[in-house]
PADO-768706 format. One record per residue (C-alpha): residue number from 1; x, y, z. Coordinates in steps of 0.001 Angstrom, whole numbers, plus 524288, in hexadecimal, padded with zeros to 5 digits. Layout:
residues N
NUM, X, Y, Z .
...
***
This chain:
residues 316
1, 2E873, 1F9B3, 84ABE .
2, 2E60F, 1F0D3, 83FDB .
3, 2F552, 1ED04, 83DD0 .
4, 2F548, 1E936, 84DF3 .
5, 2E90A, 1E01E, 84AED .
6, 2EE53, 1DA6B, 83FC0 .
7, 2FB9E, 1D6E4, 84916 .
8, 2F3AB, 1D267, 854A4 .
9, 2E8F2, 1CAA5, 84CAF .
10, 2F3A9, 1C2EB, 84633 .
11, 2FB1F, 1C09A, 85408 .
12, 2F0F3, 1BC17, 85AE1 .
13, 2ED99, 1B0CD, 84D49 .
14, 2FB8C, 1ADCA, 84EEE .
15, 2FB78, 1AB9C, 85D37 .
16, 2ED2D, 1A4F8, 85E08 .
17, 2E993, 19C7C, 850C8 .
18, 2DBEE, 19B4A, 854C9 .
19, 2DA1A, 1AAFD, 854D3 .
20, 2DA5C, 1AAD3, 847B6 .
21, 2D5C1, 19EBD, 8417D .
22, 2D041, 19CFC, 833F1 .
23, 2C957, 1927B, 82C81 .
24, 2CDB0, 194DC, 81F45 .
25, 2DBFF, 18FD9, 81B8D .
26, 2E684, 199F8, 819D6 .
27, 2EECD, 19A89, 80E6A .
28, 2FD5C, 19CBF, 8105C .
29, 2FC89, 1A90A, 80888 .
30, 2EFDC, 1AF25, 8118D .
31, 2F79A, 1AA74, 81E01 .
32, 303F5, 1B1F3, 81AF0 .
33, 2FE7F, 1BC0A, 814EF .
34, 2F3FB, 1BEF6, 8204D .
35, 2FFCB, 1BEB0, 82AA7 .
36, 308EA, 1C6B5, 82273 .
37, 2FE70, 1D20A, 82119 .
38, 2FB2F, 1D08C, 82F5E .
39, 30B4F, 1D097, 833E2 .
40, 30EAA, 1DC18, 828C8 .
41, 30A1A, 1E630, 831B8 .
42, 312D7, 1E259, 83C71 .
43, 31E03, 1E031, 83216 .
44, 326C9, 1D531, 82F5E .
45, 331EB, 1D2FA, 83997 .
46, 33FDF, 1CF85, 83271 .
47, 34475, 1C296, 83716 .
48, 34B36, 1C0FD, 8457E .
49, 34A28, 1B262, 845EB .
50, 34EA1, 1A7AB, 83A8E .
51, 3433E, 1A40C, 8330E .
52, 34578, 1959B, 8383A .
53, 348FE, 18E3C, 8451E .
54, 35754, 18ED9, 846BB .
55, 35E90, 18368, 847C9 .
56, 35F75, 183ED, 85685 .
57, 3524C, 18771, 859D0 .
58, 34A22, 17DDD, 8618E .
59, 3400B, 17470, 85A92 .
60, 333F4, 16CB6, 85F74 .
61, 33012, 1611C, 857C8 .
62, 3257F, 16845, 8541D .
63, 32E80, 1724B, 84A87 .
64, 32DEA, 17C33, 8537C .
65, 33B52, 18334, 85678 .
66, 33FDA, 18DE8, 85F7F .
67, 34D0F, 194F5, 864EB .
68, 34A63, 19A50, 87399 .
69, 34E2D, 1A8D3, 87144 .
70, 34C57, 1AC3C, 88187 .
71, 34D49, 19FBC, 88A3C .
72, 342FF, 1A15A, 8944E .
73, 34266, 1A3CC, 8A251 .
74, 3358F, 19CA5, 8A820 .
75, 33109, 18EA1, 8A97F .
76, 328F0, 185F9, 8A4AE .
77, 322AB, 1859C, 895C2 .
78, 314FA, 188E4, 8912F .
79, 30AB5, 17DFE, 88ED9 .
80, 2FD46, 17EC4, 8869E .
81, 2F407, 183F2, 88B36 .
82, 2FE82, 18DFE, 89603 .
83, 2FC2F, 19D36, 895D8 .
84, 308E3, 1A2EB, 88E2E .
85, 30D26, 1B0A0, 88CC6 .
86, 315F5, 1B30F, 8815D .
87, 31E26, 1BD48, 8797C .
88, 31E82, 1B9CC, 86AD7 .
89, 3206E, 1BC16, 85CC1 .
90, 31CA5, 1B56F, 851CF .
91, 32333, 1B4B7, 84305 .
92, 32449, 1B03F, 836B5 .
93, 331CE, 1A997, 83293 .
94, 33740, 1B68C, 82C59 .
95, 33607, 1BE0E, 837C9 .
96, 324EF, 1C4A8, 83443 .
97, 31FDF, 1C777, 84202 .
98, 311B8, 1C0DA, 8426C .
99, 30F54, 1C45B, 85118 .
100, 3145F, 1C8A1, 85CED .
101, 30F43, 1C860, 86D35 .
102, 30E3B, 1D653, 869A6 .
103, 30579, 1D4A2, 85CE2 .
104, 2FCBC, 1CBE0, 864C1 .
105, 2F9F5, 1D5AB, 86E2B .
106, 30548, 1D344, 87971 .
107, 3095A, 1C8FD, 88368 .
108, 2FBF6, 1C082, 885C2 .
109, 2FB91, 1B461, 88D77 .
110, 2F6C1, 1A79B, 88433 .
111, 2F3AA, 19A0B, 885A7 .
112, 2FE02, 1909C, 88036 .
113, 2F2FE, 18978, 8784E .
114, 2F067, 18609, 869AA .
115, 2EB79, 19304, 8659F .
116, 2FB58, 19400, 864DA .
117, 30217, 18E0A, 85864 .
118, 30930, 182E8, 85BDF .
119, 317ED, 18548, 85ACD .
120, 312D3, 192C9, 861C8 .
121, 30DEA, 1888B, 86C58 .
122, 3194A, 17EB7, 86CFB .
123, 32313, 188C0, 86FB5 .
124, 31E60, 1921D, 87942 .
125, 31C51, 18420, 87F8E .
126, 329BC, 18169, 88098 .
127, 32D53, 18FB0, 8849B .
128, 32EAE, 19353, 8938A .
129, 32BA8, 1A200, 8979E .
130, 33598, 1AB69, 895CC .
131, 33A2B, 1A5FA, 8889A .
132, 339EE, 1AA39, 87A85 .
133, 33AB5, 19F6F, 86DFF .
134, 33B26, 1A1F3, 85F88 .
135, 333CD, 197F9, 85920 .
136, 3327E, 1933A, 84A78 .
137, 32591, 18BCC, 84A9D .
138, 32213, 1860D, 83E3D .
139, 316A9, 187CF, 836DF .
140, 31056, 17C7F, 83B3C .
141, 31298, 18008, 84945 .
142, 30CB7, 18F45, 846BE .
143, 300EC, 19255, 83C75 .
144, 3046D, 186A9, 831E5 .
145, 30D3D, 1874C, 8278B .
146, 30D08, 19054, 81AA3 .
147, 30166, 18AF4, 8133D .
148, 2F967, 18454, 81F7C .
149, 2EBB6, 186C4, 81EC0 .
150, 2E1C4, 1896D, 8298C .
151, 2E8E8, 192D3, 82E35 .
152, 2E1BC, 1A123, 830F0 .
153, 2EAA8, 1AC47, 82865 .
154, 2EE98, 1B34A, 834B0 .
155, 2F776, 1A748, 836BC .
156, 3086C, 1A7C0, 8302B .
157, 30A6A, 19AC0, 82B2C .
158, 31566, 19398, 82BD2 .
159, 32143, 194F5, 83422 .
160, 3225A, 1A078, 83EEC .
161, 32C2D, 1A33E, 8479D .
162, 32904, 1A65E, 85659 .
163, 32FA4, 1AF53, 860DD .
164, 32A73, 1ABCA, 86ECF .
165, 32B90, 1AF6F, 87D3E .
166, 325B1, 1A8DB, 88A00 .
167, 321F4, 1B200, 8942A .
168, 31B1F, 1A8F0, 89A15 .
169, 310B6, 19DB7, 89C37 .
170, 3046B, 199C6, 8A637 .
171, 3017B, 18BDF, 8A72B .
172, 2F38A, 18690, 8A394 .
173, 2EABA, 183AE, 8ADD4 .
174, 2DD45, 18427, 8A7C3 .
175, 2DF4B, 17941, 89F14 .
176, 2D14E, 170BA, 89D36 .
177, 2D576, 1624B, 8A2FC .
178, 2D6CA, 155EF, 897F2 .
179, 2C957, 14F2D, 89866 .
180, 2CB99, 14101, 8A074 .
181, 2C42F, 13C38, 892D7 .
182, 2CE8B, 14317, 8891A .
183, 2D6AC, 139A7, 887EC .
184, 2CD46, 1313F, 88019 .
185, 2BF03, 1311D, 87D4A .
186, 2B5D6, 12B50, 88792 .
187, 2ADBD, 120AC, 8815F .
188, 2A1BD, 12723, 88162 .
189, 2A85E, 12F1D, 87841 .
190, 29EDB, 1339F, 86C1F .
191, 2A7A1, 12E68, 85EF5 .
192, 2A898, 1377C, 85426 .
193, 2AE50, 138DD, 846C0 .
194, 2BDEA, 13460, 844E9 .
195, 2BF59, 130CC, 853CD .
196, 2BB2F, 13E76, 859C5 .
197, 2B451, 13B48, 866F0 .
198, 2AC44, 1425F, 86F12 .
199, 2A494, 145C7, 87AF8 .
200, 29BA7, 14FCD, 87EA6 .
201, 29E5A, 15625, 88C8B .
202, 292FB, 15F3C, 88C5D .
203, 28706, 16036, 8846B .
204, 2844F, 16B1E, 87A05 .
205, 27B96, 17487, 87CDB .
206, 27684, 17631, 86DE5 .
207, 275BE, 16C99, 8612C .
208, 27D80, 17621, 85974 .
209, 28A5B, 16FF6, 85529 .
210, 297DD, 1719E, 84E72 .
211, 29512, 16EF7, 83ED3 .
212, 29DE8, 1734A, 833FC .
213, 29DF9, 18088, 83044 .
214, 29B6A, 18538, 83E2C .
215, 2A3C5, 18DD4, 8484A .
216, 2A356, 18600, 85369 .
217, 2A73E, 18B7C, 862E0 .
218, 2AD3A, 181A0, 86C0E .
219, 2B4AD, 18144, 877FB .
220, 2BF27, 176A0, 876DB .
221, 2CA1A, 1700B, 87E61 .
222, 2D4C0, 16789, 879B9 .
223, 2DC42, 15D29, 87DF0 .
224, 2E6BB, 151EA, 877D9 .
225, 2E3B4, 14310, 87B4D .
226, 2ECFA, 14503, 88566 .
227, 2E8D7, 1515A, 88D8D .
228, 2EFEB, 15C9E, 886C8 .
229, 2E70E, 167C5, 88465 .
230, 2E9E1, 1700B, 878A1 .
231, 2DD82, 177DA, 876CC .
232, 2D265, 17F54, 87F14 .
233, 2C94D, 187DF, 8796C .
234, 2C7C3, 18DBE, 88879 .
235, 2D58F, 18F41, 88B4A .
236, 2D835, 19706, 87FAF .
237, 2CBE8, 19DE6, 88457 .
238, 2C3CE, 19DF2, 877F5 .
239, 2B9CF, 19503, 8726D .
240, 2BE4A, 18D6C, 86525 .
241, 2B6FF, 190B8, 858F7 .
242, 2B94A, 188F0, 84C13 .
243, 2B05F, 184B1, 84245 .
244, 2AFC7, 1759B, 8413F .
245, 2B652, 17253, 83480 .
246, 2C29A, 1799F, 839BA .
247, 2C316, 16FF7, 847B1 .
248, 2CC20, 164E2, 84772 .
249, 2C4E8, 157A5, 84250 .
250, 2C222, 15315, 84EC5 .
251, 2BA8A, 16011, 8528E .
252, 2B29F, 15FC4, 8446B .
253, 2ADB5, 150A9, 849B1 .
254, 2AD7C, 15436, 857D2 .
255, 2A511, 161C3, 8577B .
256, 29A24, 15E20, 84E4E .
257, 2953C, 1548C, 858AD .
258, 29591, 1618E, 8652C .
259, 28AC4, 169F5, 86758 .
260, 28B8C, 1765E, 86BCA .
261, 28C85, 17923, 879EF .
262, 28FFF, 16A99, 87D32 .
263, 29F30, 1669B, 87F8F .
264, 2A732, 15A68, 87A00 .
265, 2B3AA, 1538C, 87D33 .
266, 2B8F4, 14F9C, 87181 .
267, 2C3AF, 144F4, 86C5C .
268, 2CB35, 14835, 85F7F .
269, 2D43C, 13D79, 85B68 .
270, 2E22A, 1443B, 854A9 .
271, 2DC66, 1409E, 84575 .
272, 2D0C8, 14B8C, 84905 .
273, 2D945, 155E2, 84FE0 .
274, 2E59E, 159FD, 84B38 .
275, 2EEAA, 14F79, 84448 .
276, 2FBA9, 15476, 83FEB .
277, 2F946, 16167, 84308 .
278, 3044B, 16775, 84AC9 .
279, 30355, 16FF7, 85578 .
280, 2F54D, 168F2, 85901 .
281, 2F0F9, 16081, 862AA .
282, 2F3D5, 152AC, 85F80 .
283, 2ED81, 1458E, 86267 .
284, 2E01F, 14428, 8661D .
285, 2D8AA, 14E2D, 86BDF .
286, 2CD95, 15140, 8766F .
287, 2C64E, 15D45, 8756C .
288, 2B995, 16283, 87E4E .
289, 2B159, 16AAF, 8774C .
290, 2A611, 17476, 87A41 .
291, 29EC1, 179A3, 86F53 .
292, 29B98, 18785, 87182 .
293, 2943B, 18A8F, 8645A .
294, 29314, 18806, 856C9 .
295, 28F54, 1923E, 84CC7 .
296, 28C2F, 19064, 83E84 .
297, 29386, 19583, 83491 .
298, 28879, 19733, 828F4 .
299, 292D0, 196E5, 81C5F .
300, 296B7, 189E3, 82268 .
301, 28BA1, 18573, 828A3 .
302, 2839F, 18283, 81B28 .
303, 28BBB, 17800, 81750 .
304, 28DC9, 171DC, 8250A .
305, 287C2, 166AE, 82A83 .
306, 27ECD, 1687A, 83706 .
307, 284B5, 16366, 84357 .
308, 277E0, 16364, 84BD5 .
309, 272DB, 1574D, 8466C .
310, 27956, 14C21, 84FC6 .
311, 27A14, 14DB3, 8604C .
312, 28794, 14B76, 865F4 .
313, 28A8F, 14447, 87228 .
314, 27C45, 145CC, 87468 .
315, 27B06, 1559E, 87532 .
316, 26E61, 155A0, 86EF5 .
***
């Protein structure tokens, strides 16, 4: 019993990174070794697969490459946010099984979202039903490479090598619509630190908010300057929990100035999001966000700042 939690816990980090997030940075020496006590009771598999990409596999710009192993029979490819069923398994380079559909508990029906890692995402987006890929998707495309930090111990680093089949895909029709104000901020837009903008859309119900050191609940949704949505706390049916210092910059300005039960659209120019980081939204961004609660963390709390002191947007 303990051996088949040990296999599912670890597939279910590798297929969802925010299952298993931590907040302390991971050595490379406590990432690999974590993993390879968690995959040594399943055993090593010996290599079926070169280490590498081939020379005639496929490539993406992004470094992700690929050889179609069964061509597919169905139409049509997969885009964010569409239901996909899938058959996979995951390894390192020399051929250690890390996780299986089997290992994380059978065929299940997923959203095609960012709880994926990237080169995970990009190809099953080019894939149409019926077919099976082998990918090689770089570190940088998967967990980060050997020696990243941030990264929870459950997680391989560096490269992995990915075997993947279709079965089959449900487009999106729940999507929330682009605000006809995301595109920029309206100019009764409240100005904050380093451009962040922001508007409140409903007040808060409480003065209680976000301050370092706290766990703070929100519901969120995402969008680029141009429409795209690439995250919903909703549509991955879960509320987001983080503590502050851990939120992109834009957040750590942005959520300060909410109070609990009141809701926020919020503009977060590229410098305060995520600059250079691959496999992330890019450009400016537009979020709306409800905060749910705020709890105090008392190891943290002493040294923290109050946040109660100032009303924003008028809640008070």
């Amino acid at each position: 019993m303990n051996r088949q939690r040990r296999v599912i816990g670890l597939a279910a980090c590798l297929l969802f990174a925010s299952a298993c997030s931590s907040k302390e940075p991971a050595s490379e020496g406590a990432s690999d070794s974590a993993t390879d006590a968690a995959v040594e009771a399943e055993g090593a598999r010996p290599p079926q697969f070169p280490a590498t990409p081939p020379n005639d596999a496929e490539r993406s710009p992004s470094g992700l490459a690929w050889q179609v192993l069964t061509p597919g029979s169905g139409e049509g490819n997969p885009k964010m946010w569409d239901t996909v069923t899938m058959n996979f398994a995951l390894y390192r380079p020399d051929g250690t099984e890390l996780a299986t559909t089997a290992s994380a508990g059978g065929v299940k029906p997923m959203r095609l979202n960012n709880r994926m890692f990237p080169g995970w995402r990009e190809g099953v987006a080019t894939m149409v039903p019926g077919e099976k890929r082998r990918f090689w998707i770089p570190g940088a495309l998967a967990y980060g490479e050997v020696g990243a930090a941030n990264v929870a111990p459950e997680f391989p680093l560096g490269p992995l090598v990915l075997d993947l089949e279709l079965l089959s895909f449900e487009p999106a029709d729940d999507l929330p619509k682009f605000p006809a104000d995301g595109a920029a901020p309206p100019p009764n837009a409240r100005k904050l630190d380093a451009g962040v903008r922001m508007v409140r859309l409903k007040r808060g119900t409480s003065k209680k908010r976000p301050k370092k050191g706290s766990r703070v609940t929100i519901r969120y949704v995402g969008w680029t300057q141009d429409g795209e949505l690439f995250g919903s706390s909703d549509l991955d049916k879960k509320r987001a929990i983080l503590f502050l210092e851990n939120a992109i910059p834009g957040w750590q300005i942005a959520l300060p100035q909410m109070n609990v039960g009141g809701s926020y659209r919020v503009w977060v120019p590229e410098s305060q999001a995520f600059p250079e980081q691959p496999g992330s939204p890019q450009g400016d961004l537009v979020y709306d966000i409800e905060v749910i609660d705020v709890t105090p963390v008392p190891e943290l709390e002493d040294a923290a700042p109050s946040g109660d002191e100032k009303p924003a947007n008028g809640d008070e």
